[in-house]
C-alpha positions in Angstrom: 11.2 -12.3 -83.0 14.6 -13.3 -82.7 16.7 -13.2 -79.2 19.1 -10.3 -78.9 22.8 -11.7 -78.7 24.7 -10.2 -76.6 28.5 -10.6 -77.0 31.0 -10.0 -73.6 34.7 -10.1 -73.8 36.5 -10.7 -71.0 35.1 -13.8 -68.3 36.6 -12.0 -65.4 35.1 -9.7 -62.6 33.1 -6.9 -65.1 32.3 -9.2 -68.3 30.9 -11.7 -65.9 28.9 -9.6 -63.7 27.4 -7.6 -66.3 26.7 -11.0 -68.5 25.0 -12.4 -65.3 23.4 -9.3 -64.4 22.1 -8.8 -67.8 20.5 -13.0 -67.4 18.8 -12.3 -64.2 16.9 -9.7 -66.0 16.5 -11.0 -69.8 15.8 -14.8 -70.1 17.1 -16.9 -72.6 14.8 -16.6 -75.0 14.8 -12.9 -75.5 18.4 -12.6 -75.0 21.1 -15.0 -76.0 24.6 -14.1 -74.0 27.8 -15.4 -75.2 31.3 -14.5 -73.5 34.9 -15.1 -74.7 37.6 -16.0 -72.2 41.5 -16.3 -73.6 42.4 -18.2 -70.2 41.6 -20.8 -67.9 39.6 -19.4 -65.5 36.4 -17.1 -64.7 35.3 -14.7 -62.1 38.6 -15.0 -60.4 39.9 -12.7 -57.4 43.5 -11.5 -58.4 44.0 -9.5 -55.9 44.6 -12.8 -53.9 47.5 -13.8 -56.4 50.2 -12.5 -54.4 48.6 -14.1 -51.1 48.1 -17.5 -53.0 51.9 -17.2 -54.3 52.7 -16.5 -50.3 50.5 -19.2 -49.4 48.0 -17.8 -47.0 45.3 -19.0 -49.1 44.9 -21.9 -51.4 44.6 -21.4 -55.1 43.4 -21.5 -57.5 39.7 -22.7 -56.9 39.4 -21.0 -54.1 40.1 -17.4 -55.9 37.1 -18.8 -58.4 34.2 -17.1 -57.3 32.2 -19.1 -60.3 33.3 -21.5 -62.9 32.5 -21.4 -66.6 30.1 -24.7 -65.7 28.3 -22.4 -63.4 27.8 -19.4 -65.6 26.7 -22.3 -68.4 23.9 -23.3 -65.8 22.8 -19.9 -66.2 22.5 -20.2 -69.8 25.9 -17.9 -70.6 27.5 -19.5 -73.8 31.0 -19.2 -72.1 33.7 -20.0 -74.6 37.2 -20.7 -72.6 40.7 -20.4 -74.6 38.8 -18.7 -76.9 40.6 -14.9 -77.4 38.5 -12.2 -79.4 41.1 -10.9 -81.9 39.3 -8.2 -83.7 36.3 -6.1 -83.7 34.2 -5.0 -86.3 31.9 -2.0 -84.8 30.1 -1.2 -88.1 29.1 -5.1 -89.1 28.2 -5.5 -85.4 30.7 -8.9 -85.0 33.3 -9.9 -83.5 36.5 -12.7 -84.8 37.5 -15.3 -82.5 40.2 -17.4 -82.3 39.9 -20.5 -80.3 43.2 -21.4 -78.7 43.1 -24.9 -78.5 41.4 -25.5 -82.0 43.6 -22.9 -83.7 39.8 -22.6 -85.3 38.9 -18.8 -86.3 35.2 -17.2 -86.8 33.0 -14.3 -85.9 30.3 -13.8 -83.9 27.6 -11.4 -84.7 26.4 -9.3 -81.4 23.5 -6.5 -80.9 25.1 -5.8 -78.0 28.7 -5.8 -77.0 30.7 -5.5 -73.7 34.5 -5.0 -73.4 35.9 -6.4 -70.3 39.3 -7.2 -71.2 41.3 -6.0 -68.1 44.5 -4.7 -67.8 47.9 -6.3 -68.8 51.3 -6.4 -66.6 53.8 -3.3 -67.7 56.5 -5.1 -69.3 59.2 -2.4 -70.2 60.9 -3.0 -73.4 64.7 -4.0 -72.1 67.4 -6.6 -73.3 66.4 -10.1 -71.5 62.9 -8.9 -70.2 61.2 -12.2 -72.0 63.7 -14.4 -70.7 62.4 -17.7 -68.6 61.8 -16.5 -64.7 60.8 -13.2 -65.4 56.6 -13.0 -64.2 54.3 -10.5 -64.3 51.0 -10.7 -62.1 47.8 -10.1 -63.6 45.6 -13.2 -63.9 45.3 -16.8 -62.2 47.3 -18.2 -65.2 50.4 -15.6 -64.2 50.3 -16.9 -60.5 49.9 -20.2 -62.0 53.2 -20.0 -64.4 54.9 -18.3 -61.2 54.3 -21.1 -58.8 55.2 -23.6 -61.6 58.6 -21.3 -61.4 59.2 -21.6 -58.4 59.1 -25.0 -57.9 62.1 -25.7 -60.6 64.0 -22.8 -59.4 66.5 -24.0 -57.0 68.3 -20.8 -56.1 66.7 -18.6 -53.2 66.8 -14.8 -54.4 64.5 -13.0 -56.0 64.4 -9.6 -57.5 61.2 -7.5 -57.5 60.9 -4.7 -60.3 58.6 -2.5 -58.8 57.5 -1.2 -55.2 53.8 -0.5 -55.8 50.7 -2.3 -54.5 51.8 -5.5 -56.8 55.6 -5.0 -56.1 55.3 -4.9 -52.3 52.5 -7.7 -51.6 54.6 -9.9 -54.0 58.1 -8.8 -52.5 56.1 -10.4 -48.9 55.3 -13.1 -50.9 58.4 -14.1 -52.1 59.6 -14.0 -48.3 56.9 -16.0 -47.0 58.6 -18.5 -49.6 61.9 -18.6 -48.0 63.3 -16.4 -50.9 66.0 -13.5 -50.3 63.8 -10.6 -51.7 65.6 -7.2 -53.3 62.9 -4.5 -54.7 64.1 -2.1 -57.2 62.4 1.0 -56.8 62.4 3.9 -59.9 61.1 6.2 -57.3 62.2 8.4 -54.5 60.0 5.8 -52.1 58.1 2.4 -52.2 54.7 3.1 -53.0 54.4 5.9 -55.8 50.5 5.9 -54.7 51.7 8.0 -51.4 53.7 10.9 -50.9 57.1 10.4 -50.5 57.7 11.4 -46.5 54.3 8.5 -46.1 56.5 6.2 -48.3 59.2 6.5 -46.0 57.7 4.7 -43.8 57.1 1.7 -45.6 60.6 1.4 -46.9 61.7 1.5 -43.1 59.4 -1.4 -42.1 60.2 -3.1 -45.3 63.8 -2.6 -44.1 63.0 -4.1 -40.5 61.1 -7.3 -42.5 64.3 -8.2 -44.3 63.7 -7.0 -47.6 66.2 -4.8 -49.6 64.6 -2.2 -51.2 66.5 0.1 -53.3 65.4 3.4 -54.7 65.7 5.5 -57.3 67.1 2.2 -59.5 66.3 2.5 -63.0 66.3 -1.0 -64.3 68.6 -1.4 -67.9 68.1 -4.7 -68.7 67.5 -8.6 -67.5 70.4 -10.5 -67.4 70.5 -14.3 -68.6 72.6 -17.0 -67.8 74.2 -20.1 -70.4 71.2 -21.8 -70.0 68.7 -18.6 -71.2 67.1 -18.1 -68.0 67.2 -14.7 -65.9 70.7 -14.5 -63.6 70.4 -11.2 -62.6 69.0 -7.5 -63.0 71.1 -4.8 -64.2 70.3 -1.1 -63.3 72.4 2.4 -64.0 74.4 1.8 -60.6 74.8 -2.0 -59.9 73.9 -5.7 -60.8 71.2 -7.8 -58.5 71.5 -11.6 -58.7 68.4 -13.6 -59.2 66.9 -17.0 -59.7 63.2 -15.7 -60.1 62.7 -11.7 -61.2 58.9 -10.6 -60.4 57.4 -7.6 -62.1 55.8 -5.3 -59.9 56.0 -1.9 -62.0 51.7 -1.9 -62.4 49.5 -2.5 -65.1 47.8 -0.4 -68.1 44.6 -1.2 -69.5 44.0 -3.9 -72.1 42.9 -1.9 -74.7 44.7 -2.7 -78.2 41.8 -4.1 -79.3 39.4 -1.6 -78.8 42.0 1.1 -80.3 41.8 -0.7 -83.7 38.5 -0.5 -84.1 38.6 3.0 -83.8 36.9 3.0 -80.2 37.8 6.1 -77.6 40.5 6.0 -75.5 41.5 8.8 -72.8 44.9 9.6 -71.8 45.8 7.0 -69.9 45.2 4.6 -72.4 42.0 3.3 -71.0 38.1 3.1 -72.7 36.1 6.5 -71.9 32.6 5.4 -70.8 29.5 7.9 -70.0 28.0 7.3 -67.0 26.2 4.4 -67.9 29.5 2.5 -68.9 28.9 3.1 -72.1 31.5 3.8 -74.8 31.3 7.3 -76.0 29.8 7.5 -79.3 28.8 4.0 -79.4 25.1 3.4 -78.6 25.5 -0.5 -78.1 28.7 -1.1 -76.6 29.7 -0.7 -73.2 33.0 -1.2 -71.3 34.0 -1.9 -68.0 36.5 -3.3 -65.3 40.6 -2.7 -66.1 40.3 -1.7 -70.0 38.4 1.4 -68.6 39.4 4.9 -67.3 37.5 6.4 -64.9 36.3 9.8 -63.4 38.3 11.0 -59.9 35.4 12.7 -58.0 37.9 14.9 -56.0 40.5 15.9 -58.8 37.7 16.4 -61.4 39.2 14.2 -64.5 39.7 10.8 -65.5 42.0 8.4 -64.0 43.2 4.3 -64.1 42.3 2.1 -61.4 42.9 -1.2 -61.7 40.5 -2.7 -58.5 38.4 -5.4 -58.7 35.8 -3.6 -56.2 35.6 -1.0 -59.6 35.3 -3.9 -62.0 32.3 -5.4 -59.7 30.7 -2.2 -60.2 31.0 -1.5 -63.4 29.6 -4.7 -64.2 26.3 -4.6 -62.7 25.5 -1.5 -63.8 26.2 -2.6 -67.6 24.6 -5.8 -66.9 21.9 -3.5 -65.7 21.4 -1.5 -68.5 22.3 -3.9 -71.4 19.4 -6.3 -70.1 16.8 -3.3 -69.7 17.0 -1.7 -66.1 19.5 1.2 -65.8 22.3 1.8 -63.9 24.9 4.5 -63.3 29.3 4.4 -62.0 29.0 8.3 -60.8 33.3 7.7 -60.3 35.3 7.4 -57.7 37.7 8.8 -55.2 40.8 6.7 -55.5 40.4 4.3 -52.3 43.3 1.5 -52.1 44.7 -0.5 -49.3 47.5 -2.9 -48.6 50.4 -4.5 -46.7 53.8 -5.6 -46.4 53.4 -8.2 -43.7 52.0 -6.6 -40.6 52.3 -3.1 -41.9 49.1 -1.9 -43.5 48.6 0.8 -45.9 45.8 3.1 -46.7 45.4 5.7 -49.1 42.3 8.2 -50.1 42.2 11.1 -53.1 45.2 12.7 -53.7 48.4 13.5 -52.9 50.4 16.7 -52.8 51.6 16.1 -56.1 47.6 15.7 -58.1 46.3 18.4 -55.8 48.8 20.7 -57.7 48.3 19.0 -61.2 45.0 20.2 -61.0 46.1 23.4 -60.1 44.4 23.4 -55.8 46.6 25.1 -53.3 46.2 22.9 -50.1 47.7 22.4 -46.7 48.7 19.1 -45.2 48.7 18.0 -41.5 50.6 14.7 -40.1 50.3 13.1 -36.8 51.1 9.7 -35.0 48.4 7.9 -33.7 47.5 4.6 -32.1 44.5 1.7 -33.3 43.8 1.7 -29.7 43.8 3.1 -26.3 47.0 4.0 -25.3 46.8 2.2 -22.1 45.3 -1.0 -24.0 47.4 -4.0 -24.5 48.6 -4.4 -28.2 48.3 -1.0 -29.5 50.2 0.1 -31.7 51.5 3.2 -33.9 50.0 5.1 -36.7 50.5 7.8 -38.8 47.8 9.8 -40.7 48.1 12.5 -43.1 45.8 14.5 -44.3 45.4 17.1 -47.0 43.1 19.5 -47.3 42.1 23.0 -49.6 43.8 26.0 -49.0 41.3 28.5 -47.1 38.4 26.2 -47.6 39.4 23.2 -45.4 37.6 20.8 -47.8 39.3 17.1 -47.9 41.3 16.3 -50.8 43.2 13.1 -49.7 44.0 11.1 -46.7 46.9 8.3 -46.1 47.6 6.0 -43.3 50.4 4.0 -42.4 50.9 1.9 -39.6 49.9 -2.0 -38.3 47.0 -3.6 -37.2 43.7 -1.4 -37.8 45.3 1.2 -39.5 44.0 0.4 -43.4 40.5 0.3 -43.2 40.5 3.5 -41.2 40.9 5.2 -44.6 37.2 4.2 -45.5 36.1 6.9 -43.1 38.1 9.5 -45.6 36.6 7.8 -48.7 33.1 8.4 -47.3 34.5 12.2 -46.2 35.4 13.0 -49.8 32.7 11.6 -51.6 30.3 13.7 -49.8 32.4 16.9 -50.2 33.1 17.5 -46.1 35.6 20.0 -44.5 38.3 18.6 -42.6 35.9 20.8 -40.0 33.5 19.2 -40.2 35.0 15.9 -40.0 36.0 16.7 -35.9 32.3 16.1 -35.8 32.0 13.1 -36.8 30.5 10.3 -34.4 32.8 7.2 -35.1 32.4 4.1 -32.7 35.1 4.0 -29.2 36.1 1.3 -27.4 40.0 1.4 -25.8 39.8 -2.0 -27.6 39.8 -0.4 -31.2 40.7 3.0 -30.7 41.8 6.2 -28.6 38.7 8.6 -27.2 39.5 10.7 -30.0 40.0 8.4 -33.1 43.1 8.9 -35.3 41.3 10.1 -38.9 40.0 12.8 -36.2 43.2 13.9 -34.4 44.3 14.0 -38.1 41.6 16.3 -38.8 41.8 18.4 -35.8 45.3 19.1 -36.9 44.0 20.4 -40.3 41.7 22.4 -38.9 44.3 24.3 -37.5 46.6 24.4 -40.2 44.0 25.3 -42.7 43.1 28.2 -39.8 46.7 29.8 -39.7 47.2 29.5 -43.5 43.8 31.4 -43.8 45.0 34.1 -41.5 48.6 34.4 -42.9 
């Protein structure tokens, strides 16, 4: 009997850890596994991109966390430069067109996988292709970037965006000496917190050096005689620059999947079951970037773009592709950051998606420190919290504030997976020590606070 083949696309975080998965279970000779890769690299981190541009870390080997030469040794038929350009879902194939070559063929599959990520938004404005204008997606973006930067002789840059990309790059381009503006659409930086928590971080981004200007809606890229970008323009003004950076987020990858008639939800990303497998489709799966997601708290499908997701996703295809089973149950929208020293945590939802989905909540806000008072280097915090109207069940959490302030929000994520009460929270038995936190931690005086509030609403 002949080896089942089956095809990935995508050699990044999913495609690769469901292609390896699916090997440690199926050996070569009952299961052949061949993966397409349009770029340079594999099993890449690019989340470290902005940190790499910044140059904490070295790049870009050490953001490879395999090569294609490894996964080879592992008998995966990795094809590099090689970009999958159509799928054919009834003749079970797929066409690829090798990049270097120019050669075109398909490849027959039993199996397929779509791991093709998530692209850069790019808005559609005059001069937005223009030489020195970079999105950051993949090692070969940071690449081109870096390649930027070292013919640019000018020192300001321009950041479109004031995200998780547009702030992490907007330190980055700092780091580098450059004169950093940040164009924000928004009422605040970070569109991921409310906008009194996004205060904050425009403050410190303020007290770091960095221009950030918000509620600038961005008309077009300006070019000098030469072609390359000069400026941005937005309703209100004109911001020189010598390198513009695209920080407005990403939306899945999924152009190819639509045209072969796969399902897509409404945010544009590949609806899965709970086995990552495409609706409808019993022998394709997707994972990673291209895919959307179910929010545990809000109760509907979302877009996260994290490579902890992807990671996921990928073992439990590999899983079940190569014969084992596996399940993504969803998640509860967990992200951190920073901007320098000031760190950034968020949990489940804001004000704004508790009343999209129609929940009356309560919020509570209070400043905190990492440590004891009374212990050499502590330092602020603020923590609010959200909870359910009359119930007092968690619905989101976000944190702002320096050292040990981010990673705090993991005790949230864990709150609002298992479905706890801001009550019961108080209860919790979290770890003391005046060198990493107050008797009474801050996610705790956060949730004491709720209690109350949650209390007095109930009594109004």
């Amino acid at each position: 009997m002949a080896a089942e083949r089956l095809v990935v696309i995508g050699g990044d975080a999913a495609g690769m850890s469901a292609a390896s998965q699916a090997r440690r279970l199926r050996g070569p000779d009952e299961m052949s596994i061949v993966a397409f890769e349009r770029g340079h690299f594999t099993s890449y981190s690019a989340c470290g991109v902005p940190y790499w541009v910044g140059g904490d870390v070295e790049g870009p080997d050490a953001l490879v966390a395999r090569t294609p030469e490894e996964h080879r040794d592992h008998a995966i038929d990795l094809r590099m430069r090689t970009e999958v350009t159509g799928i054919d879902v009834a003749g079970q194939r797929v066409r690829a067109l090798d990049r270097e070559s120019g050669e075109s063929y398909w490849t027959g599959f039993d199996k397929l996988v779509i791991a093709t990520g998530a692209r850069p938004v790019r808005p559609e404005l005059p001069g937005m292709d223009a030489p020195g204008v970079h999105g950051v997606q993949t090692l070969d973006d940071g690449q081109a970037l870096l390649e930027t930067l070292e013919r640019t002789t000018g020192r300001r840059a321009v950041v479109v965006g004031a995200g998780y990309i547009g702030v992490e790059m907007a330190e980055a381009m700092l780091k580098r000496g450059y004169e950093v503006t940040v164009l924000n659409r928004g009422a605040q930086p970070m569109a991921t917190l409310d906008p009194d928590m996004g205060r904050l971080v425009h403050e410190a981004m303020d007290g770091l050096g960095i221009t950030t200007v918000n509620g600038a809606s961005v008309t077009r890229i300006l070019t000098g005689d030469d072609g390359r970008v000069s400026g941005v323009a937005t309703d209100d003004a004109t911001y020189p620059a010598d390198v513009v950076v695209l920080g407005i987020g990403v939306e899945p990858e999924t152009g190819l999947a639509r045209a072969a008639g796969l399902p897509t939800g409404p945010n544009g990303g590949l609806l899965t079951d709970l086995t990552m497998r495409v609706r409808g489709h019993h022998n394709i799966w997707a994972g990673g970037d291209c895919v959307e997601v179910l929010d545990l708290v809000a109760g509907r499908t979302r877009h996260i773009a994290l490579g902890t997701h992807a990671n996921k996703h990928g073992q439990v295809i590999g899983s079940n592709v190569g014969g084992g089973y596996g399940t993504f149950p969803g998640v509860v929208g967990t992200a951190v950051s920073k901007v320098c020293d000031l760190e950034i945590g968020r949990t489940g939802l804001r004000e704004k998606d508790a009343a999209a989905v129609g929940l009356r909540y309560v919020t509570a806000t209070i400043e905190s420190t990492g440590r004891a008072g009374y212990y050499p280097g502590a330092r602020a915090m603020t923590v609010k919290m959200i909870a359910e109207y009359r119930t007092g069940r968690l619905l989101g959490v976000q944190i702002v504030g320096r050292e040990g302030a981010a990673k705090r929000v993991d005790v949230a994520a864990v709150a609002l997976t298992a479905g706890m009460t801001v009550e019961a929270m108080t209860a919790l038995d979290l770890g003391y020590a005046p060198p990493f936190s107050p008797v009474w931690d801050p996610v705790l005086v956060a949730a004491r606070k709720a209690v109350a509030v949650v209390r007095a609403a109930g009594s109004a």
